[in-house]
N, C-alpha and C positions, 0 to 999 in steps of 0.2 A: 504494500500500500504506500504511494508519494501523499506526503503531509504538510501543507508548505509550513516550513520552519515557525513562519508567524505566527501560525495559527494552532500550533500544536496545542495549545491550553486550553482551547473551545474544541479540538479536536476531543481529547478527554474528557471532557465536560458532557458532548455527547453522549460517551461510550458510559459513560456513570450513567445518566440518563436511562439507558438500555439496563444496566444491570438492576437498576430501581424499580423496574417496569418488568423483570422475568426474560429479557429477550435475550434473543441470541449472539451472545457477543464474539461467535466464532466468526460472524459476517464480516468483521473489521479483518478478519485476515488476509495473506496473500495470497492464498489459494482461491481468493473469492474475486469475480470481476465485478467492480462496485465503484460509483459515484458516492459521495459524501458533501451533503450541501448544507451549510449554514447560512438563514439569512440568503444574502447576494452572494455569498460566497463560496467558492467550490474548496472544500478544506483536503478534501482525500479522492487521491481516482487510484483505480485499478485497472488492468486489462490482463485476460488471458489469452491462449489461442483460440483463436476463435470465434473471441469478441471485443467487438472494437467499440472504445466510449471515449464521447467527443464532448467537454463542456467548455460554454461560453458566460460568463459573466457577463448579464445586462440588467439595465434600470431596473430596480428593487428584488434583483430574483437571478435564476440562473437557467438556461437555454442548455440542452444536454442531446447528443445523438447516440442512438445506441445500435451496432447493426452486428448480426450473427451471422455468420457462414453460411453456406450449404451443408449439410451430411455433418452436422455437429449437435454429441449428445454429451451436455455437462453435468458432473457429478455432484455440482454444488449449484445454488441459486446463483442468479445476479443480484445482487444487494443493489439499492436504489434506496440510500437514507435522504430522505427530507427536514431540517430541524430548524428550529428557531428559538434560541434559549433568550430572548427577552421579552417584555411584558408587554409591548404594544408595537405596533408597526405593520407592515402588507409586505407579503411575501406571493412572486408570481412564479412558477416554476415550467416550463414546458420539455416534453418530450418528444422525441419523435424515435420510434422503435421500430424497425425493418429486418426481419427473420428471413432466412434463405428457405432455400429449399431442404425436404427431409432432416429437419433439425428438432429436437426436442429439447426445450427450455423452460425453465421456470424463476420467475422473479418473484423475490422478496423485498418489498417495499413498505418501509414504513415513514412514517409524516409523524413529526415527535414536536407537540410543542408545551412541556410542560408547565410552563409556569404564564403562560397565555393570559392576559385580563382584559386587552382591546385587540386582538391579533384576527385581519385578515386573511386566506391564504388560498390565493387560486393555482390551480390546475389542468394544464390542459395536456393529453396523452394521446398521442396518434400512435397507431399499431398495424404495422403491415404484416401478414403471416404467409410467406411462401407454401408451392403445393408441397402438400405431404408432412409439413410441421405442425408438431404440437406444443402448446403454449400456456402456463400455469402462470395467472397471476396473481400473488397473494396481496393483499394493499390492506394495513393496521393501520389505526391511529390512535396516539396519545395526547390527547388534550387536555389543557390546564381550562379553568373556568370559562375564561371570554375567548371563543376561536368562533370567526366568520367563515365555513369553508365551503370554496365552489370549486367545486371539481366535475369535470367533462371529459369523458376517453369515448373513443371513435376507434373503430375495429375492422378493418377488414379481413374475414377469414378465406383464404384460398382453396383452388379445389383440392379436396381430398385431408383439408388441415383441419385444428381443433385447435380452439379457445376455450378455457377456463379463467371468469375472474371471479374473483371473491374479494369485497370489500366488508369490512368489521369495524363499526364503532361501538363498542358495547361495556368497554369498564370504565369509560370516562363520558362527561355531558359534551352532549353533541352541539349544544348553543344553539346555532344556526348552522345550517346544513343543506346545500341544497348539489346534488349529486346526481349527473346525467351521463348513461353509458350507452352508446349505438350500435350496434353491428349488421356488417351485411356480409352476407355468405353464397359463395362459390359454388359451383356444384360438388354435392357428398361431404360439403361441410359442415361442422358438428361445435354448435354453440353451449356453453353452461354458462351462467351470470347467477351470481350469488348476492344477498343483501343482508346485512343483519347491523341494526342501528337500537337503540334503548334511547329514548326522548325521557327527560325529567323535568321537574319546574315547570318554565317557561321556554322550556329550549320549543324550535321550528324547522322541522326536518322535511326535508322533499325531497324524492328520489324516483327519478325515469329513467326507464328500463327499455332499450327499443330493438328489435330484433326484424333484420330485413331478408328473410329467405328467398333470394332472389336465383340459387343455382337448385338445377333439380337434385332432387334425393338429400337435398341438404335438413337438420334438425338442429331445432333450438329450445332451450329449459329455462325459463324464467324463475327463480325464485327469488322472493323475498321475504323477510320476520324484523317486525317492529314492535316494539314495545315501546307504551306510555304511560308516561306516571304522570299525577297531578294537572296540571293544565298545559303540558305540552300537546301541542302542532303537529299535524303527522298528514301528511297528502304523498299516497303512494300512485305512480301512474306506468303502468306494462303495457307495451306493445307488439305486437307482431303480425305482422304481413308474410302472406302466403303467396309466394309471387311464382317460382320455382315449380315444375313439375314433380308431383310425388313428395313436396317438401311437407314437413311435420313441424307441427311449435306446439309448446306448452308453457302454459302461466301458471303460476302457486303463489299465490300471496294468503300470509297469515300477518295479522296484527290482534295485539294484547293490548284490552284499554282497563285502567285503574285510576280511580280519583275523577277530575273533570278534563279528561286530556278531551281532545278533540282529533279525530282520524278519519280520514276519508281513503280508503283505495279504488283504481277507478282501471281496470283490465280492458283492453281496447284490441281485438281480434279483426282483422280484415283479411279478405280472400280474394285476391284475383285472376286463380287459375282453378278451375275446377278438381283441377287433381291435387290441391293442397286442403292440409287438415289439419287446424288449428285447434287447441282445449283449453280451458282453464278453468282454476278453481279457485276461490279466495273466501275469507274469513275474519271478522273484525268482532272480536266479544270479551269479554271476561275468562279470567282464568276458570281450566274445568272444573268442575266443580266435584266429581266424582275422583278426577284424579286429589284433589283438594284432601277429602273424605278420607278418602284408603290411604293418606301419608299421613294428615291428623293422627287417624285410627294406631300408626305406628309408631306417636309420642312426640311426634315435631308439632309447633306451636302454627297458626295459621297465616303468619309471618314466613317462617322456615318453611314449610310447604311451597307457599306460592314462592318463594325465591328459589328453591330446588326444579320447580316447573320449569318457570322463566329462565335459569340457566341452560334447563334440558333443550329449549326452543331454542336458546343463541347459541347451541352448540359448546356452553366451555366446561 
């Protein structure tokens, strides 16, 4: 990993950061190809064979290109840390990611901003996926109280490739959130898009989901799980278009409302090729109540219960 000298103390600062937080701090290693961005500034890069990362330092933020080989399968993630250790400011980050052909990759990215009280922080991620690659993106975030986050990624999947993202905001408040993923798919391309976000207080969360099955035989998975507490904001909105011959999509939305949140999700299906088949299913209610019952029944308080639930739903 290159550190620039000056910056070696906000370099650490992150990596404490990570250890505070459960992460993985094997990511700062050399074995790993990884950008490191604080703030405007690029504190750490790495490269491997294989893959090549390009950053630029521009007004309030950092501009990063990241492109993979053909016929390249790595044994480690690409790290893609985003941080910002002070308490107010705007932070704009852009990527642009270009996969080869027959390559299997997976990125770890996390957006760290823990001690946040008026902190901005846009996102914008473009994704190119050559035919026959597959592509894991895992994207976490740690948020300190006051974080504004707009983030937007745009996906094109190739024929024959596969996308997975999964984006997680769920141990920290999400404030304001508002969160839009795109994709369009190739023929025999194969979509998953994940969601899981926890709204408390007053936080305002928004998250679109858009999925353009435009190659035949292509399929896409919609999911997402929100949970709210108190008087948080919650507008989930899925799409997919059946464009593609023989193309398949599916929608899942689940939302948990407690207190006086307020939640709307709003599942949006269109079809315009006969031979494409669209499903969905969604949900917006109270914790079960039967599952409630039979954890009571075995000594946890009804407190403990519904927080046992709720974790089972965000997976941790």
């Amino acid at each position: 990993m290159t550190i620039k000298i000056d910056l070696t103390k906000e370099y650490e600062a992150l990596v404490e950061a990570y250890q505070r937080e459960g992460l993985d701090t094997s990511l700062f290693g050399d074995r790993i190809a990884a950008i490191i961005i604080s703030g405007d500034r690029i504190i750490g890069l790495n490269n491997v064979p294989g893959v090549e990362i390009r950053g630029e330092e521009i007004g309030n933020g950092v501009r990063a290109e990241v492109k993979i080989a053909d016929n390249i399968g790595l044994p480690f993630p690409i790290h893609l840390c985003t941080g910002y250790l002070g308490n107010e400011g705007y932070q704009r980050v852009l990527f642009d990611i270009r996969v080869g052909k027959n390559s299997k990759v997976r990125f770890t990215s996390h957006c760290i901003f823990p001690y946040a009280k008026d902190f901005t922080h846009e996102a914008v991620t473009m994704i190119k996926i050559g035919e026959g690659s597959s592509v894991l993106y895992d994207d976490e975030h740690v948020h300190g109280e006051g974080v504004r986050m707009v983030g937007k990624t745009e996906v094109s999947v190739g024929r024959n490739a596969r996308y997975t993202g999964r984006f997680t905001l769920t141990k920290h408040r999400a404030r304001e959130l508002k969160l839009e993923m795109v994709a369009r798919l190739g023929e025999r391309a194969v979509l998953e898009l994940e969601s899981k976000a926890k709204a408390v207080k007053d936080d305002a969360v928004e998250i679109k989901e858009v999925a353009y099955l435009e190659g035949a035989h292509s399929r896409a998975n919609l999911r997402s799980t929100v949970i709210a507490f108190d008087r948080a904001k919650v507008n989930v909105v899925n799409e997919a278009y059946g464009l593609g011959d023989y193309a398949k999509g599916h929608i899942e939305c689940h939302e948990i409302v407690k207190g006086d949140a307020d939640v709307q999700t709003v599942p949006l299906l269109r079809v315009k090729n006969d031979k494409a088949e669209l499903t969905h299913e969604a949900s917006i209610g109270r914790i079960n109540e039967a599952q409630l019952i039979q954890l009571m029944a075995k000594g946890l308080t009804e407190d403990e219960a519904a927080e046992l639930i709720i974790k089972g739903l965000l997976g941790e």
